[in-house]
N, C-alpha and C positions, 0 to 999 in steps of 0.2 A: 517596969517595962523592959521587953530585951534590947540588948545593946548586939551591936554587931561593927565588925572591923572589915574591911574588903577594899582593896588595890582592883581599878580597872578603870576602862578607858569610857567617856560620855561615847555610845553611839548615836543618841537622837535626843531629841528634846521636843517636848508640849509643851505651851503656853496654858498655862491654868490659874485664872480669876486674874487680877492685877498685876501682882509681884510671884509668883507661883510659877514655876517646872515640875511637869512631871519629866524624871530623866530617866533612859535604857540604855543603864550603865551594865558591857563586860565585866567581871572580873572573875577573877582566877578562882575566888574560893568555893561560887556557887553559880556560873556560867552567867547569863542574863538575869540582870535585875534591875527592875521599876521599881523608882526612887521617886521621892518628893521632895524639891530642893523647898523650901517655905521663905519667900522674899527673895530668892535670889536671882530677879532681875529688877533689881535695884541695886543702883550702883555700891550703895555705902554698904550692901551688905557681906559680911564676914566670907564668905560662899561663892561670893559672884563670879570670881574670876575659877576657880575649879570646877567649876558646872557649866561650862562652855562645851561645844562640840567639839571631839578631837581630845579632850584633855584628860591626861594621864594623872590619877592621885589614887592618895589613901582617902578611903568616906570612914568617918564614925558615924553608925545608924542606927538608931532610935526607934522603936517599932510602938505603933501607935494602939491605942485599943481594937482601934477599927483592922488590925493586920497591917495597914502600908507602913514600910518602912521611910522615914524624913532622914536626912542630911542635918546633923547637928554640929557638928565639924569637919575640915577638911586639910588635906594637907597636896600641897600641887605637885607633884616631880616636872610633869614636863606641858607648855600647854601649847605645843606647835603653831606657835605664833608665825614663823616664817612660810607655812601653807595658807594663811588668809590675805597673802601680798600679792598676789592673782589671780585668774578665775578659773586657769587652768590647773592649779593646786589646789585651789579650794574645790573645785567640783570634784578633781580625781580622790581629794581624802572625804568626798562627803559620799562617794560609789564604795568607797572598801567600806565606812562604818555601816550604810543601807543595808550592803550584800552581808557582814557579818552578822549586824540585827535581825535580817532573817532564817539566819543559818543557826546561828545561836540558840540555845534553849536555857530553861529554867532548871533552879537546884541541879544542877551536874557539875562540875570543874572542868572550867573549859583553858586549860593551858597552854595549851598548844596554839590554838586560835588567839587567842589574847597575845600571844604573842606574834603571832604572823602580821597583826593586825599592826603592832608596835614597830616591829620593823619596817613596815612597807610604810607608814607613816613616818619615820625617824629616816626612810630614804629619799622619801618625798619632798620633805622638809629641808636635807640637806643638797640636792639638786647639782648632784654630781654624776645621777645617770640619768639616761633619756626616760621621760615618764612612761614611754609606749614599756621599754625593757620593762619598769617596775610592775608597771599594770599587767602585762601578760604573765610572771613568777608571780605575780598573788590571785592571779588566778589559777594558774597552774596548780601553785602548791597549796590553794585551798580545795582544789577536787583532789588531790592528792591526803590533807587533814581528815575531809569526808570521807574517805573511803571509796574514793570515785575515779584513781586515779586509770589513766589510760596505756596499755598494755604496749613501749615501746621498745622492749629490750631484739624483738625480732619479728618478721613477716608470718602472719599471723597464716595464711596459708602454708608457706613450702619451707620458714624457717630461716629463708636469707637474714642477714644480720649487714651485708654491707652491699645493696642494692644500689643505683645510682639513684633512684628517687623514691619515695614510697608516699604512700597515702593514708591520709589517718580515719580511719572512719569513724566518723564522730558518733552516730548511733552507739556502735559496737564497741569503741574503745581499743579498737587493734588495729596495728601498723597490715598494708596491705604492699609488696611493690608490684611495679608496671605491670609486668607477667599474669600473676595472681589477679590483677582489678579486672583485668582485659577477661580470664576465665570467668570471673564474675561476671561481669556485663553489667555492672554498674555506674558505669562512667558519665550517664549522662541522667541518671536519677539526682530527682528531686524532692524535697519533704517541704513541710510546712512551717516553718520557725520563726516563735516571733511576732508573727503578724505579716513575714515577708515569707517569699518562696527562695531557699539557696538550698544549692550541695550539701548534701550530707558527709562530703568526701571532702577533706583536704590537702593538698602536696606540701608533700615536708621533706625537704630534702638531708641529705646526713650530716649537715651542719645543723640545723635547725632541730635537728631530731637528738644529738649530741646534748645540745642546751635542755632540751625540755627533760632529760633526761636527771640532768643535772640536778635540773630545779627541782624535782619530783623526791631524788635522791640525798641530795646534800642535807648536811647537818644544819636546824632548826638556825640558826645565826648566820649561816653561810650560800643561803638559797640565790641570793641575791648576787652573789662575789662571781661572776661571771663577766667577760664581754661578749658584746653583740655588734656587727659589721651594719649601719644603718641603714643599710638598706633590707638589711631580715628583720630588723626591730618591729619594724608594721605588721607583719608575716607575722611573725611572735604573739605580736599584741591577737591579730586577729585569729588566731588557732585557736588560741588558749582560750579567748572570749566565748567564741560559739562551742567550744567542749563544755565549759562552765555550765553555761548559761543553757545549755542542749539539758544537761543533765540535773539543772535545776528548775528546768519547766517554766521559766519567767523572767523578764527582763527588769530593768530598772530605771525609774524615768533620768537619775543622777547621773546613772551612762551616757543617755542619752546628752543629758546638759556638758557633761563634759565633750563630748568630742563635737562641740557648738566652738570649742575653744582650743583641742589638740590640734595637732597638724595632721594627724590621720585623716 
């Protein structure tokens, strides 16, 4: 039978027959992959605690006649125990693994992801910045991963670069200011998103536009190392949100759950 070695993180788990997971586990070497943990929800088993949601390990995996690869060993690095101590941690890291699960794909090397996914967990857990900050930088710099990122180095009309306020058009992907929207005549359009009716438009002013900038930009470890004045934290979270979520055609019920329990 083939053997196979892979580092990555549980993003979901199924309950299959008794003591049975099927898990869709990240890892680096081969993007997405459905695994089958065999007993490991039972407590005594060897497995139990690295097949948790959230949990970062080495798998030794085992490939069955039938093709599914099983979990025959494990080895844990980290299993973000300190995000299951609220409900505002726990839903915000059960949204980043949803959104990666479905972004994720099969046989590719997904490194870059796997890792955004690690950090914004490993920030989560240590609860030294506000979660709105962390949530809108992983969303950010996941439409940035994808290849989605939104065009804000200048006004996408006439070239300004230090307007007093500009507008992101979420459609489009490009900064627009005052002047330029007003030529447009777009200002009071509306689309379909979601299931709700909003703006396709959003004001971002040159601080806020600075950050996102940042996030888009900075070095894989360092996306996060920014501060934010708390009262654009929300403004942040919610830009970032509906550009994501604009661009990936669908929402997430875990979103939803969690901001049952943010302060947004």
């Amino acid at each position: 039978m083939d053997r196979e070695t892979v580092t990555g993180v549980v993003l979901r788990e199924y309950a299959k027959g008794d003591n049975d997971k099927l898990l869709s586990i990240l890892t680096a070497e081969h993007g997405k992959m459905l695994v089958l943990g065999k007993g490991v929800r039972s407590l005594r088993n060897k497995n139990m605690v690295a097949t948790q949601p959230f949990c970062f390990a080495t798998y030794m995996l085992t490939k069955s006649k039938s093709g599914m690869y099983y979990i025959s060993e494990s080895e844990l690095h980290e299993a973000f125990f300190d995000l299951r101590g609220d409900l505002c941690s726990l839903s915000f890291a059960s949204y980043v693994c949803e959104v990666a699960d479905h972004v994720s794909v099969e046989d590719s090397e997904d490194v870059p992801l796997l890792r955004l996914v690690l950090n914004t967990l490993f920030a989560a857990a240590g609860k030294k910045r506000p979660t709105a900050q962390i949530k809108g930088a992983f969303e950010l710099r996941l439409a940035s991963v994808l290849g989605l990122s939104p065009e804000l180095s200048h006004c996408a009309g006439c070239g300004s670069t230090d307007a007093p306020e500009f507008w992101l058009d979420i459609l489009e992907g490009e900064l627009f200011c005052a002047d330029c929207m007003a030529k447009r005549g777009h200002g009071e359009e509306t689309v379909e998103y979601s299931g709700e009716w909003s703006r396709p438009l959003c004001p971002v002013t040159p601080e806020l536009c600075e950050v996102m900038r940042f996030v888009i930009s900075a070095e894989p470890t360092r996306f996060l190392s920014f501060s934010l004045p708390e009262h654009l934290a929300a403004d942040f979270s919610s830009v970032s949100e509906r550009y994501l979520l604009h661009h990936l055609g669908r929402g997430f019920p875990t979103l939803d759950y969690y901001k049952q329990f943010s302060k947004l």
